[in-house]
Phi, psi and omega in degrees: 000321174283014150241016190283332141332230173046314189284290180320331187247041125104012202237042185272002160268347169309335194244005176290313194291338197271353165299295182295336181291285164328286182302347192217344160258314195274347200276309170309306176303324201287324167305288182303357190266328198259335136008251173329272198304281167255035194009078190250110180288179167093209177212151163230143163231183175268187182346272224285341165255042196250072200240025189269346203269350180243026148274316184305200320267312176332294172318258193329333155259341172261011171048024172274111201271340178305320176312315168277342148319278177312300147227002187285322189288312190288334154325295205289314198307329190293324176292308179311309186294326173290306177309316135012272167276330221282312195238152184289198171223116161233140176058054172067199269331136166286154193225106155303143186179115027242176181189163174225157159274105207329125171042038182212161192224168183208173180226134192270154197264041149273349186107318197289153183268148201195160185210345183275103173235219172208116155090046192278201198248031167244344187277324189282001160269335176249054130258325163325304208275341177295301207294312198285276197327335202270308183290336173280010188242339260267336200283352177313298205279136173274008162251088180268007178273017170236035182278314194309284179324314172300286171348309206249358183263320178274352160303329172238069173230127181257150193328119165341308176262074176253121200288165175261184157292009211226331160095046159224183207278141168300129188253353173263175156303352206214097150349053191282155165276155190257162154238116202277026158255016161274156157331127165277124164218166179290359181316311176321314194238048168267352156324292144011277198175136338322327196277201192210038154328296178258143175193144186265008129337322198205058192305158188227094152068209174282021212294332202287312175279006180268338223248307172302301177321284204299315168297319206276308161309321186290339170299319168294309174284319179327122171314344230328185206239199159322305186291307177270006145285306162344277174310306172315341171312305207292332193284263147025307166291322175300309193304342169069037154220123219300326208287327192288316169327310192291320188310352198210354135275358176272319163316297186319279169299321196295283192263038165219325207247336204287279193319317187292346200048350161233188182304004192247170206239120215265143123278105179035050167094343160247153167289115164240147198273333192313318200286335184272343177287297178325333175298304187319298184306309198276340162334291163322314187284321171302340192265317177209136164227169194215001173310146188155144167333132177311332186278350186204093198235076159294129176290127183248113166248147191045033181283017167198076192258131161246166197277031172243342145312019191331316207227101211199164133213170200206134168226163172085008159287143208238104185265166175286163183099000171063047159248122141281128215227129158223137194236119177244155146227148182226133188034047177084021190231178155258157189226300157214202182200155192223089186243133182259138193250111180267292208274331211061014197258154198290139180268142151263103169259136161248118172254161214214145168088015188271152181338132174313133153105305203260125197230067156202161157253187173217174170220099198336334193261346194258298176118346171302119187262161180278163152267130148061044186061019160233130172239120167273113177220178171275179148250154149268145181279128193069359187259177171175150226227143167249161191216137187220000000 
């Protein structure tokens, strides 16, 4: 979470140490863990090290192939090869085992309470996501004899979105009851956000409402603290619904940051920095997202303005695809936008909010006008285009 900012607001050497701190500390030890520990190839780490998931996105807004060169590849390649020897097969799938759901326990329908399981749904998003990011790269990597295996590992991960009994996404393999005097966590809709598994950009069926069903239970339960008032903005924001984002940026200050006398955002009485970063991030995720298959990355603007933003701008944001994005609105409305092209690679734009009565833009220089608010054009590298 301290680091889901960093790309979007345009702070992407801000995310260099924790690459290298990966690459050059946890992956050698992450070797001897898996060795030793599961005679395993590759590296693995636990809990308190789980930092692989944010070089894919690095890539994905700066196009640094040197960065992929150097370390992003040798990351993801170490996991594959671990992930590899690491997993079993149950019912035609791959299966992590052993494994858990974060900091939760669940009761089995004998009554035992139990937290050791194989294959929960937070594992089947990251391995979707080690495995998809490692093949979109995979022609790069000097390890090719292990592309046929990713290829055939992501094939057999089995789907995420499997309803529970409540008609939200399930979070173990075996439709277990949680028990919620355990920590309540996201795992089931980490698909959501961070990653972009689910999305209402490209919906898959009912998945986007079983992913609200599942936030919308974990909310009844939480206590919450910094991190987990925080996050549901960004949940929300994906959701494209602006009020409820704001409903948990108002949480946010009203009961974490206020009671404190300063800007930091409190867990039961200590300062944890995940709730002031994390804010930043899901802030963001209301003015612009840009998740979505590499080949069509839509710049989404203002797609969760809630109405007490009436009147605003915001610059220096960043979409994946290498844009820089400044955004103006007026009374609730969009009013124009200004994206600089790093890379030259083609934009998709959406705009969200437009003035009543109107559902088209232009894109000034070009003379292009939208269908239904979007337009798909190139860009030039190093040039920038306004859209009004």
């Amino acid at each position: 979470m301290n680091h889901w900012l960093t790309e979007m607001t345009g702070l992407s050497e801000m995310s260099l140490q924790l690459f290298e701190f990966t690459k050059n500390r946890v992956m050698p030890n992450g070797e001897s863990t898996a060795e030793i520990l599961y005679n395993c190839s590759g590296w693995v780490s636990h809990h308190n090290n789980d930092l692989w998931g944010d070089t894919a996105p690095h890539d994905e807004f700066t196009g640094n192939t040197s960065f992929l060169h150097t370390t992003a590849i040798p990351i993801l390649t170490g996991l594959v090869e671990f992930y590899n020897d690491f997993h079993i097969e149950r019912d035609g799938y791959l299966v992590t085992a052993p494994s858990a759901s974060t900091e939760n326990t669940y009761i089995t329908s004998d009554g035992v309470y139990n937290a050791i399981v194989i294959g929960p749904t937070s594992d089947q998003y990251y391995l979707r996501e080690i495995l998809t990011n490692f093949l979109n790269v995979s022609s790069m990597t000097d390890s090719k004899h292990i592309v046929p295996q990713a290829t055939k590992m992501l094939s057999k991960i089995r789907t995420p979105f499997l309803p529970n009994e409540y008609g939200g996404i399930q979070k173990w393999w075996d439709d277990w009851q949680e028990d919620y005097n355990s920590q309540p966590m996201m795992d089931p809709i980490l698909g959501l956000y961070p990653f972009a598994a689910i999305s209402t950009w490209q919906p898959n069926g009912n998945v986007t409402q079983m992913a609200e069903t599942s936030l919308n239970d974990y909310l009844q339960e939480t206590q919450g603290n910094s991190w987990s008032i925080v996050w549901p903005i960004a949940y929300f924001a994906r959701l494209w619904q602006a009020e409820n984002a704001h409903v948990y940026i108002q949480k946010t200050l009203q009961t974490l940051v206020s009671y404190s006398g300063n800007p930091w955002t409190m867990n039961v009485g200590y300062y944890q920095i995940d709730g002031n970063l994390g804010y930043v991030a899901g802030t963001t995720e209301m003015l612009l997202q840009s998740q979505g298959p590499a080949e069509e990355w839509p710049i989404m603007l203002l797609p969760a303005l809630p109405s007490e933003w009436s009147t605003g701008w915001v610059q220096g944001l960043v979409a994946r695809g290498g844009f820089e994005v400044n955004i103006e609105w007026a009374n609730g409305s969009f009013q124009q936008a200004n994206v600089y092209s790093r890379l030259g690679r083609d934009m998709n734009i959406t705009v969200f909010n437009l003035p009543t009565g109107k559902n088209t833009f232009t894109i000034k220089e070009l003379g292009l006008t939208s269908h239904n608010g979007y337009i798909a054009t190139t860009s030039t590298q190093g040039k920038a285009r306004t859209t009004r």
